[in-house]
C-alpha positions as CSV (number, residue, x, y, z in Angstrom):
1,X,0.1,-36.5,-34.0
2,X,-2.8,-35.5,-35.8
3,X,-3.8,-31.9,-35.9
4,X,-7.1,-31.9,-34.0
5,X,-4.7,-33.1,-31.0
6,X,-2.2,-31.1,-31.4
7,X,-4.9,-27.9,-31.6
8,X,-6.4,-29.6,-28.4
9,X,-3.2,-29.7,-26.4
10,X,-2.5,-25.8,-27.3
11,X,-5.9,-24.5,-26.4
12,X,-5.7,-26.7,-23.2
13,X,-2.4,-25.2,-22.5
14,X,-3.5,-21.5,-23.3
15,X,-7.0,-22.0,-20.9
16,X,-4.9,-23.0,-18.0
17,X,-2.2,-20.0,-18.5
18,X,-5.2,-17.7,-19.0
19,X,-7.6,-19.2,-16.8
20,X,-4.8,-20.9,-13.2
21,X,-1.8,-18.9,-14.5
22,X,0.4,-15.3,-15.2
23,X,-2.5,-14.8,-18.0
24,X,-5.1,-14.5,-15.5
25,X,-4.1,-11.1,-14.0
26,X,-4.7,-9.9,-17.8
27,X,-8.0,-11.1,-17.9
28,X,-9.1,-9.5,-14.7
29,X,-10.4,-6.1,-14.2
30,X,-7.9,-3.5,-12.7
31,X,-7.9,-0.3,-11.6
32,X,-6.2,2.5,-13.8
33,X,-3.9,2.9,-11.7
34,X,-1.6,-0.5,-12.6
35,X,-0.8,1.5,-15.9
36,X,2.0,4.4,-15.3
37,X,-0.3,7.0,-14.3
38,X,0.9,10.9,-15.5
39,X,2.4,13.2,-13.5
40,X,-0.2,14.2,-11.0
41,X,-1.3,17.4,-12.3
42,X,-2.0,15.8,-15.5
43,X,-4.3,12.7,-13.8
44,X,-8.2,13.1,-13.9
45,X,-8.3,10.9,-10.8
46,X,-5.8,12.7,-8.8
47,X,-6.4,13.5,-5.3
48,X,-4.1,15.9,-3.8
49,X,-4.2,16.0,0.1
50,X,-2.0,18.3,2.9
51,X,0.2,15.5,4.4
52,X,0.8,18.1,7.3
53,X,-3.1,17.6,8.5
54,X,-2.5,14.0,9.1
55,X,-0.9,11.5,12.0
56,X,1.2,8.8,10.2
57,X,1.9,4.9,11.6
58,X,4.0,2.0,9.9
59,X,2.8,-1.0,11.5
60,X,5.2,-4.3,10.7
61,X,3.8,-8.0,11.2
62,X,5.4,-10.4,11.6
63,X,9.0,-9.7,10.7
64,X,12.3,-11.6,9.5
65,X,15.0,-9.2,9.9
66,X,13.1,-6.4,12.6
67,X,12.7,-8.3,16.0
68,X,11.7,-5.2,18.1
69,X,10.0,-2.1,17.9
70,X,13.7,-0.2,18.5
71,X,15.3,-1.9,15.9
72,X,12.4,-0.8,13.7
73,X,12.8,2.6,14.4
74,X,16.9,2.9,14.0
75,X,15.9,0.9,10.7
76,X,13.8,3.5,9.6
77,X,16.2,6.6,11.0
78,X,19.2,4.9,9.9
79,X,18.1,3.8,6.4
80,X,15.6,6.7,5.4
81,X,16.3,9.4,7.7
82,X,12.9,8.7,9.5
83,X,12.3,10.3,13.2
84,X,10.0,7.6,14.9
85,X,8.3,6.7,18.6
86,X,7.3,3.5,19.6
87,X,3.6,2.2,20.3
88,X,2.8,-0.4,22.3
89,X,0.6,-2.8,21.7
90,X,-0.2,-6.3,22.6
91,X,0.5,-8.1,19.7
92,X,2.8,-9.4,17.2
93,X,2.3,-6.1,15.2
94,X,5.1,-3.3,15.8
95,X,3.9,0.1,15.2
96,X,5.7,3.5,15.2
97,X,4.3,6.5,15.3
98,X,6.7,8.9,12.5
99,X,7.3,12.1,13.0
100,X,7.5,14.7,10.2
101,X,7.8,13.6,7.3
102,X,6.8,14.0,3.9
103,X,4.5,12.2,1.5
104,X,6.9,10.3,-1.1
105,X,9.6,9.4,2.5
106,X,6.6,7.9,4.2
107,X,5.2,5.9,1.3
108,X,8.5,4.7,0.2
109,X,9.0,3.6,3.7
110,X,6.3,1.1,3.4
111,X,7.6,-0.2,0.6
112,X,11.3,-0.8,1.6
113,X,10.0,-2.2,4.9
114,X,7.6,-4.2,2.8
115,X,10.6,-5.7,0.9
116,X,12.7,-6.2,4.1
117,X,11.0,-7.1,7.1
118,X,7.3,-8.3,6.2
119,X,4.9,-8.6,3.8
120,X,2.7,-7.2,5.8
121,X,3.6,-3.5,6.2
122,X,0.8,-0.6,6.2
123,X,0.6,2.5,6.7
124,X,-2.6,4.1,8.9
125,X,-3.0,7.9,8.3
126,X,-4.7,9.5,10.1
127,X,-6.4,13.3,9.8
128,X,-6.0,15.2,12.6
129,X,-9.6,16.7,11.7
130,X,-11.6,15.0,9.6
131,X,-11.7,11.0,10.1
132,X,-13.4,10.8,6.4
133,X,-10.2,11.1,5.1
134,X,-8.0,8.8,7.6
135,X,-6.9,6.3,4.9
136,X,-4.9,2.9,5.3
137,X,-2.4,1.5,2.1
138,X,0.4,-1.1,1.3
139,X,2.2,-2.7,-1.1
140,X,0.5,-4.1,-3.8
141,X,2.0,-7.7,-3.8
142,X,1.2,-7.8,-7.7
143,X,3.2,-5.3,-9.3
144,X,6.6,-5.9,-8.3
145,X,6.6,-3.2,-5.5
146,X,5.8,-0.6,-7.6
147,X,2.5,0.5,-6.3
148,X,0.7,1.2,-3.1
149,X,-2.7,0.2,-2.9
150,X,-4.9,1.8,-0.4
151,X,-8.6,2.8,0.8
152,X,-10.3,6.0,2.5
153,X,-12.4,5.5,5.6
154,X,-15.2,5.7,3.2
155,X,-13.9,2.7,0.5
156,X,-13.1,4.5,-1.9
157,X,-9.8,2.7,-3.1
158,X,-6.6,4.4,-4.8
159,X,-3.7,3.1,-6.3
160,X,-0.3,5.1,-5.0
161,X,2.5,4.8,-8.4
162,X,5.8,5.5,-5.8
163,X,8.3,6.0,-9.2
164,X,6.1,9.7,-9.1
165,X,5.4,10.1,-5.3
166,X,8.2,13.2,-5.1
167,X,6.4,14.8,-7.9
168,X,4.1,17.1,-6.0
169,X,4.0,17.7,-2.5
170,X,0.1,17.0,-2.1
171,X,1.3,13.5,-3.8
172,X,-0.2,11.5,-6.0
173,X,-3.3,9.4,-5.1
174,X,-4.9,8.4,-8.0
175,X,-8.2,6.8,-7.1
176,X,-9.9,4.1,-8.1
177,X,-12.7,2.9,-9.7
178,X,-12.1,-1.0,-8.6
179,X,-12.8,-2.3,-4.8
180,X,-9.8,-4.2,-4.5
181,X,-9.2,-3.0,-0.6
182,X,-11.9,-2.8,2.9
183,X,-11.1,-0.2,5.2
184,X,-13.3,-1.7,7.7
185,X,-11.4,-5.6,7.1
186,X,-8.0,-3.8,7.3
187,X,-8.8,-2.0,10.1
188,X,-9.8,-5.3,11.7
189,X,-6.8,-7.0,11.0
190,X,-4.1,-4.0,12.5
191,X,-3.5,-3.4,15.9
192,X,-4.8,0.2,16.2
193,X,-8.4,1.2,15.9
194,X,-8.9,4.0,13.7
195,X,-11.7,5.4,15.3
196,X,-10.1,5.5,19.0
197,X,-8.5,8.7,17.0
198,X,-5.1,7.9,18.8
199,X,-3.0,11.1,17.5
């Protein structure tokens, strides 16, 4: 083979890894927050917030190991020491209400539900006084479960790193220059409507 092929073949290769394949999540822009972020304290994009002021939800889709609502919340109480209550709703979605809770127990929650009973796991938080600051999050499906992505009422988007969500009781949102979440599409899709302010 002469060499102009074989230079042809590698730089065909290369522009389909880099342009179809794993190479194209390097070439695309990302939020800070998919590098290990500080401790909280010591990020400039921190944004602390009193977990007591808000109403927590895990709402479950369509699930493969949690069939009803119950079984969701012994899940959560047996597995991660989670108090919940049940919410009805006509849907497919199941959706419990947690009580107590801190913020590291209720994030990791998403993400072990995430990795056991649906893809599509979220949390809905919402603040018991000022509904600028209700905020919706979930796994991010690209970084191995690591993260939570998530969005304010008002779009502004932050990244959740859940190896340092213990590290200070007002958590760690870090947020985001990078749109990569719509409060109002999210909101769309799950079964509760923010703004009915069900607390």
């Amino acid at each position: 083979m002469d060499p102009k092929t074989i230079l042809g073949i590698i730089a065909g290769i290369a522009f389909f890894y880099f342009r179809f394949g794993p190479g194209s999540r390097l070439l695309k822009k990302k939020s800070h927050h998919h590098i290990v972020p500080p401790v909280p304290t010591s990020d400039p994009h921190w944004h602390p917030i009193d977990f007591t002021d808000y109403t927590k939800y895990l709402i479950v889709g369509e699930r493969n190991l949690v069939e009803k609502t119950e079984e969701l919340g012994k899940l959560l109480q047996d597995s991660m020491g989670l108090q919940s209550e049940k919410i009805e709703t006509p849907s497919k979605w199941e959706v419990v209400k947690i009580q107590g809770s801190n913020f590291h127990d209720f994030h990791q929650a998403i993400d072990f539900l995430s990795a056991i009973a649906s893809d599509e796991s979220y949390g809905y938080c919402i603040n018991k006084v000022d509904s600028s600051k209700d905020y919706i999050v979930k796994v991010d499906s690209q970084s191995d479960q690591e993260y939570l992505l998530g969005t304010f009422r008002n779009n502004q988007n932050f990244g959740i790193y859940l190896p340092y969500s213990d590290r200070h009781p007002n958590g760690n949102i870090s947020l985001s220059s990078v749109q990569e979440l719509s409060f109002e599409e999210l909101e769309k899709h799950l079964p509760l409507q923010l703004n009915e302010r069900v607390l």
